[in-house]
N, C-alpha and C positions, 0 to 999 in steps of 0.2 A: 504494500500500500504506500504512494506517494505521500508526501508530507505536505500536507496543504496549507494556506496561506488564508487571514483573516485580515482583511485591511481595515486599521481604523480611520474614519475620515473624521474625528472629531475637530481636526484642526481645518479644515475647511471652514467649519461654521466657527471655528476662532478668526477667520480671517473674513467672515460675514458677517460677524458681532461686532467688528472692530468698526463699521462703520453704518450700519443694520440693526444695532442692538434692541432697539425702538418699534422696526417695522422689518421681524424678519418675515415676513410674510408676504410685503406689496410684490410688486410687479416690479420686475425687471432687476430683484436683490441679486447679486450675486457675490460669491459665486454662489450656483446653484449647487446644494448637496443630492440632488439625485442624478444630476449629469455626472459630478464626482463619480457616486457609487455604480451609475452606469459603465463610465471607462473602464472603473477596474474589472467590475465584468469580465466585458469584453476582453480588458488583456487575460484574465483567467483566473481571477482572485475564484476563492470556493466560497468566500464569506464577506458579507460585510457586518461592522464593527463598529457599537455608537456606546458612549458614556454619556445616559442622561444624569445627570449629578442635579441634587438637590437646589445648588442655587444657579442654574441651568446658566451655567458661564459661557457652553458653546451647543450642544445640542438642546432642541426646542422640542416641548411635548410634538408639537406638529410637526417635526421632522420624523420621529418616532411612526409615526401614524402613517406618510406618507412614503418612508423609505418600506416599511410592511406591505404597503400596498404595489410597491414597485420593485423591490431587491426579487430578483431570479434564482441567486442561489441559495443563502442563507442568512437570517439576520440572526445575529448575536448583540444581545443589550446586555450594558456592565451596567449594575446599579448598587447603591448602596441599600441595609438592609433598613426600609424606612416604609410606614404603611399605604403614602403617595405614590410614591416609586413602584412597589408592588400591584398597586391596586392597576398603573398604569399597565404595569407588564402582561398582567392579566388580561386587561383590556384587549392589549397588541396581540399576544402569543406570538413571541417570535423565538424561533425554531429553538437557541439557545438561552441563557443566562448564564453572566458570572459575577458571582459576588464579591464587591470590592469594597475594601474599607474608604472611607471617605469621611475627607479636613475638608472643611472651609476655607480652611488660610492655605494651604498648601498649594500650588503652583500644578502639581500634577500628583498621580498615586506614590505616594511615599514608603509603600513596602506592603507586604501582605495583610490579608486579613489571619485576625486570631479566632480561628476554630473554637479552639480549646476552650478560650476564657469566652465566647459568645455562643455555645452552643446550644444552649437551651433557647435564645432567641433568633437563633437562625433554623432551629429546625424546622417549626411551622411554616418559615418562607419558603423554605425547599419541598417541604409534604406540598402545600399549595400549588406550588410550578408545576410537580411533576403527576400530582391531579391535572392539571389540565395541558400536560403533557410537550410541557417544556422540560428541555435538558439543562442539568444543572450543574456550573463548574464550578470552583472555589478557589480565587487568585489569592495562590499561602506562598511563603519564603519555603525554600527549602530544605522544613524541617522534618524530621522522622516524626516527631508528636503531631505537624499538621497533619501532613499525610495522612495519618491513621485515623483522626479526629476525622477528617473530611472523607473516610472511608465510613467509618460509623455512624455519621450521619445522615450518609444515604446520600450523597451525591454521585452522578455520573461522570464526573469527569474535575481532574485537578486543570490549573494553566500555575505555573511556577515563574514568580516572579524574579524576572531575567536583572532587575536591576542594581543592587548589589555587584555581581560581576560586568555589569557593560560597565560602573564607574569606578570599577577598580584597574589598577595596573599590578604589570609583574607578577611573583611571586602570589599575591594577594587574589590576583585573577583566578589564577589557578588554581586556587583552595576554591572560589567562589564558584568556578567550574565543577570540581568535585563533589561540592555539595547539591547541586544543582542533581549531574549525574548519579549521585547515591539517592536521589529523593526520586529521581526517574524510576528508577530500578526497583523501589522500596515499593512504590504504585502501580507498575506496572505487577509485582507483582500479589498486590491487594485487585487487581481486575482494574482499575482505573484509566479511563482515558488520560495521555500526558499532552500537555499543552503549554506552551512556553511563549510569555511576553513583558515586554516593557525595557527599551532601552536598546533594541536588538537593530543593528542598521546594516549597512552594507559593507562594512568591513570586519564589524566583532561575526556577524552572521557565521563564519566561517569556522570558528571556537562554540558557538551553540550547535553548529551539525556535530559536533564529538558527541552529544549527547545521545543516549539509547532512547527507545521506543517513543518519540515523539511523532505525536500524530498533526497537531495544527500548532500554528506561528502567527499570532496576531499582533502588526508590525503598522502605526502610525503616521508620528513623525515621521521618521527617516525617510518614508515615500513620499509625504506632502510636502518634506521639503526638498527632494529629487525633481518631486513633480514642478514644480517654481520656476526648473530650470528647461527640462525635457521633455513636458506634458504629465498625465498621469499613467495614461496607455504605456507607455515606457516605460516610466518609473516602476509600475507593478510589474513588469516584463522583465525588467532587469533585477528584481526579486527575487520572483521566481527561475528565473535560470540560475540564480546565486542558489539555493536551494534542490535545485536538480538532480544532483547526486547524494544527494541523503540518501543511508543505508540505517535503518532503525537496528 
């Protein structure tokens, strides 16, 4: 099984907010985030990838609505666990969920969610989901207690947050590597989907294919901002050929 790719277009509507914030919705805003998510498409993404965050800094409940109505292959919604957020996702049903923790102040996801110490209030959001039969992921650091926490819980699927190693160097990396790869293997062999993101670009890309039994890559930045230069069709092109020889 190839190693498929989940692009996130969040920062498109960061760059639609930037001057939009007000009226993303008239005529003629751009950019458009379904032309976005349609390129990728086309170039062959397997998924597209939206963070509706609480104080909706770049994705619009109506982006939500309308990428459902439109995405061809997969929508995958990151939300934090809030009973707005859920009630929206319910609404949508889109094919996946992952749960992310989620700051206000912070700039972007700052490291995994804790299984462990939130479990009792994350289970309900997950029985919910997969009642109405959404798949559910759980964006954890790569520990061996998540892991197992996010197996007991009843989720379908881990994604392992890649960030830690994409802003480490050296020596440092490569433990960060290791841990990553030991929580692969840890889940993989608990039956869990592995899925790996945040921070992942076109040059570390290359240190995350060491990694075992990885099934999906849901990769942002690094493409919105390839795409600035080379279009988007490209950019996810040139991703996925990065990706290509992946051997799980």
């Amino acid at each position: 099984m190839s190693l498929k790719l989940g692009v996130n277009i969040d920062h498109v509507a960061t760059l639609r907010q930037a001057r939009y914030a007000e009226t993303p919705d008239a005529e003629n805003v751009e950019p458009d985030l379904l032309a976005a998510a349609s390129e990728c498409e086309r170039a062959g993404a397997h998924g597209i990838t939206v963070h509706l965050r609480a104080d909706r800094r770049h994705i619009q409940d109506r982006d939500v609505q309308r990428l459902r109505e439109s995405v061809m292959t997969k929508l995958n919604l990151e939300m934090g666990n809030t009973p707005e957020i859920l009630a929206i996702a319910l609404q949508i049903l889109p094919e996946d969920v992952c749960l992310v923790p989620e700051n206000r102040r912070e700039v972007t996801t700052e490291g995994g969610l804790d299984v462990i110490r939130n479990f009792k209030q994350l289970e309900p959001t997950i029985q919910r989901l997969q009642s109405a039969g959404v798949r559910v992921s759980m964006f954890i650091d790569p520990s061996p207690g998540q892991v197992e926490a996010s197996k007991k819980i009843g989720a379908d699927a881990i994604e392992l947050h890649t960030g830690a190693f994409a802003n480490a160097t050296g020596k440092a990396r490569e433990q960060e590597l290791k841990y990553l790869a030991e929580a692969a293997v840890f889940a993989d062999e608990l039956q869990l989907q592995v899925n790996a993101g945040h921070g992942i670009n076109y040059t570390n890309i290359r240190d995350i294919l060491r990694l075992p039994h990885l099934a999906e890559l849901n990769i942002g930045h690094s493409i919105v901002s390839r795409a600035t230069f080379v279009g988007m069709e490209t950019a996810v092109r040139e991703m996925l050929a990065a990706m290509r020889d992946y051997c799980a």
